[in-house]
C-alpha positions as CSV (number, residue, x, y, z in Angstrom):
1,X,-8.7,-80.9,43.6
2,X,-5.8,-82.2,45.7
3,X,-3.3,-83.8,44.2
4,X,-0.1,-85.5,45.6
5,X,2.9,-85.3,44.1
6,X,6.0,-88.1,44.4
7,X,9.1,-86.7,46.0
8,X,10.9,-86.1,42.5
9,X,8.1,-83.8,41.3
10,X,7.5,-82.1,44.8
11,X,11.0,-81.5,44.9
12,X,10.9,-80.1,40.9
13,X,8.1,-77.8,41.7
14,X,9.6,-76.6,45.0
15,X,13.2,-75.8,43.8
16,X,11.5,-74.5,40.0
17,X,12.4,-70.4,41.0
18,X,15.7,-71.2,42.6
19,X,16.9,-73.7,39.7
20,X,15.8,-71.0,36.8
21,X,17.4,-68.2,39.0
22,X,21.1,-70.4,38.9
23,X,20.5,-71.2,35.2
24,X,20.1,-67.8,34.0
25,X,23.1,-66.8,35.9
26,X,24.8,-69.0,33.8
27,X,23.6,-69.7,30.3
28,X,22.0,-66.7,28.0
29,X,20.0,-67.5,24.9
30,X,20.7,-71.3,25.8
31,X,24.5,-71.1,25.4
32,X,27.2,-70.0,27.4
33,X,28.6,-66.4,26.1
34,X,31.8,-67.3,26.1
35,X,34.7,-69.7,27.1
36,X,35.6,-68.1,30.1
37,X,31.9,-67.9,31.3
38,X,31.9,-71.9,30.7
39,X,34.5,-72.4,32.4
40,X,33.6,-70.1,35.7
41,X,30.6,-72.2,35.6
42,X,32.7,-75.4,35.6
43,X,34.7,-73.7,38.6
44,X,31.6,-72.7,40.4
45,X,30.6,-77.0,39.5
46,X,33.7,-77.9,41.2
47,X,33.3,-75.9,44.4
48,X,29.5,-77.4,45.0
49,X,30.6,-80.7,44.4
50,X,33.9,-81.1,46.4
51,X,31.3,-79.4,49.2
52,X,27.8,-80.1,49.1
53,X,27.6,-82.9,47.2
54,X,30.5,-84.8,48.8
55,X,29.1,-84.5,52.3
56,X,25.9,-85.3,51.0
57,X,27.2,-89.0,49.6
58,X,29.1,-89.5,52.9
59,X,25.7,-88.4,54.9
60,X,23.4,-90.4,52.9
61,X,26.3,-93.3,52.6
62,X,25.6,-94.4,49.5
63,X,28.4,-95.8,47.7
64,X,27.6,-95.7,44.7
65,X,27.0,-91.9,44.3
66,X,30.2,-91.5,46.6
67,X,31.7,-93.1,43.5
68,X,29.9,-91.2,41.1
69,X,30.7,-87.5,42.8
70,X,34.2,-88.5,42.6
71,X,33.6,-89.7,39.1
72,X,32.4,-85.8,38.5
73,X,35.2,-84.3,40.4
74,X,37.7,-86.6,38.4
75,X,35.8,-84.8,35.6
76,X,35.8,-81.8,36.6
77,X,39.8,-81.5,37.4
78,X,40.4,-82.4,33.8
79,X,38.3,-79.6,32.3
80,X,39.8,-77.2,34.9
81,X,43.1,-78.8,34.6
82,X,43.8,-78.1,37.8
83,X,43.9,-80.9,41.1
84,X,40.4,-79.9,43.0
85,X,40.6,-79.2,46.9
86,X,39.1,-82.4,49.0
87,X,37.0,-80.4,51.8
88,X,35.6,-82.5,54.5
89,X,32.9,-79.6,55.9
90,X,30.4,-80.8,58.1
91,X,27.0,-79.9,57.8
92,X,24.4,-80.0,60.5
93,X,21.9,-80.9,58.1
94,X,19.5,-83.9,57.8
95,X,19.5,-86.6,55.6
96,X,16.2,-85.0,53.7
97,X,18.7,-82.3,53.4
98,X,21.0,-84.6,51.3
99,X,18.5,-86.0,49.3
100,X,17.8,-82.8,48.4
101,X,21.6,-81.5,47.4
102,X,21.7,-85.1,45.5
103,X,18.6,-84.3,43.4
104,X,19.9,-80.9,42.9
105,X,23.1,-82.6,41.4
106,X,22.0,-85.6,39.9
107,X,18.8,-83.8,38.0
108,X,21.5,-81.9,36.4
109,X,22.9,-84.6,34.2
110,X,19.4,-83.9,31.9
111,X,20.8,-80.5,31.5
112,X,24.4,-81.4,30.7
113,X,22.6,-83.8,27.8
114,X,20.8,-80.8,26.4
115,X,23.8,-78.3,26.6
116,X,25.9,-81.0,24.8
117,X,22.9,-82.0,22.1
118,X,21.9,-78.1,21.6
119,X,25.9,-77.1,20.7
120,X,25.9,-74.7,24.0
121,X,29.2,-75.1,24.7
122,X,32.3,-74.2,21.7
123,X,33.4,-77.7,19.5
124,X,37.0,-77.1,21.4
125,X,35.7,-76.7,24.6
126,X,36.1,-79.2,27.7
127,X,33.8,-81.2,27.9
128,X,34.1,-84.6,30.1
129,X,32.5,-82.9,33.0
130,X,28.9,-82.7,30.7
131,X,30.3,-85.8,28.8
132,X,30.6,-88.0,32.6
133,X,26.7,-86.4,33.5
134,X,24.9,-87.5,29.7
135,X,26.6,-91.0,30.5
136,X,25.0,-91.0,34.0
137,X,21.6,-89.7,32.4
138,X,21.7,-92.1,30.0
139,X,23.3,-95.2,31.2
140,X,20.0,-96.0,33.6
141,X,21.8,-94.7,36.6
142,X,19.9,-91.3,37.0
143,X,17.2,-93.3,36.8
144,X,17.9,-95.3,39.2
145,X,18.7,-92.4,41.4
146,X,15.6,-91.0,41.0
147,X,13.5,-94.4,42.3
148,X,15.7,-94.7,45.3
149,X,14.4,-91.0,45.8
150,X,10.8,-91.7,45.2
151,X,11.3,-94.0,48.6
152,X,12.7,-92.1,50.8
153,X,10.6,-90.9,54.0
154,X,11.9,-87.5,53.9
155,X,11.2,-84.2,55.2
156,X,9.8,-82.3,52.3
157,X,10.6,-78.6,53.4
158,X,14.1,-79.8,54.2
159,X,14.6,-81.8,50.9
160,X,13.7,-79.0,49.4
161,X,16.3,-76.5,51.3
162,X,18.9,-78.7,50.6
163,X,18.1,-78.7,46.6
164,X,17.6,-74.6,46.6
165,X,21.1,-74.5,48.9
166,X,23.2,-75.9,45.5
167,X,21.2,-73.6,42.9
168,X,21.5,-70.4,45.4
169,X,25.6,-71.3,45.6
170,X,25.8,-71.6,41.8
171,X,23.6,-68.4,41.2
172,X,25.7,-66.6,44.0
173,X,28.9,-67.8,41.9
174,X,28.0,-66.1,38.3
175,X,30.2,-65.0,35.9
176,X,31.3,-61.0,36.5
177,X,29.3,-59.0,34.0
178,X,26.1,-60.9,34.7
179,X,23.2,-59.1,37.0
């Protein structure tokens, strides 16, 4: 039996190794071990964002998740308390590349919902970075993400890359002490 999957699940299914890899780097037992692991992994957020997921928005030109990544990094810099470097990289990557980065980055507003609900993260803990992602999740936006991806004409494989490129940079950025 054949069956043929929409881009979102394709994507799920194809990036399914790479995503548990960068989770386990991250959270043990379904909570971060400590305040300074959280907030490595907020760092390590930071860095994928002000890179691949801001050239992704300008590639894709999309305006509205150019406004949501910068809603993130706004996010992120008050957790961190510190003002986040603007890169302007250029990639030579393909749009299904970008798609690919986005789902990465969008999809992970489900997670920051569950990390919030499941008390992963300490009560005195930053938390508008997961905060601005369970309002994206649940304000119909991710959603709507996810059908403008279900029409895209993309390049599977590269899609795909592009999606396994953000969970290899966040696995490659774990906390010391972690194998």
């Amino acid at each position: 039996m054949n069956i043929v999957l929409d881009n979102r699940h394709f994507l799920k299914a194809a990036t399914r190794t790479a995503h548990e890899r960068a989770e386990a780097s991250w959270v043990t037992e379904g909570h971060f071990t400590d305040r300074a692991a959280y907030t490595a992994w907020l760092t390590a957020m930071a860095e994928v964002h002000a890179t691949l997921g801001a050239w992704a928005a300008r590639q894709l030109d999309d305006s509205k998740w150019r406004d949501e990544e910068q809603r993130r990094l706004s996010a992120l810099e008050a957790d961190l308390s510190v003002p986040l470097p603007v890169h302007h990289y250029r990639f030579d990557r393909t749009d299904s590349w970008a798609w690919g980065v986005a789902y990465a980055l969008n999809g992970s507003a489900m997670g920051a919902s569950v990390l919030l609900k499941t008390g992963a993260v300490g009560a005195d803990w930053p938390r508008q970075y997961l905060t601005t992602l369970r309002d994206y999740a649940t304000s119909g936006r991710l959603h709507g993400f996810f059908s403008a991806l279900q029409d895209q004409a993309m390049d599977r494989d590269q899609a795909g890359r592009g999606a396994r490129d953000v969970f290899a940079a966040l696995a490659r950025a774990r906390p010391v002490g972690v194998i």
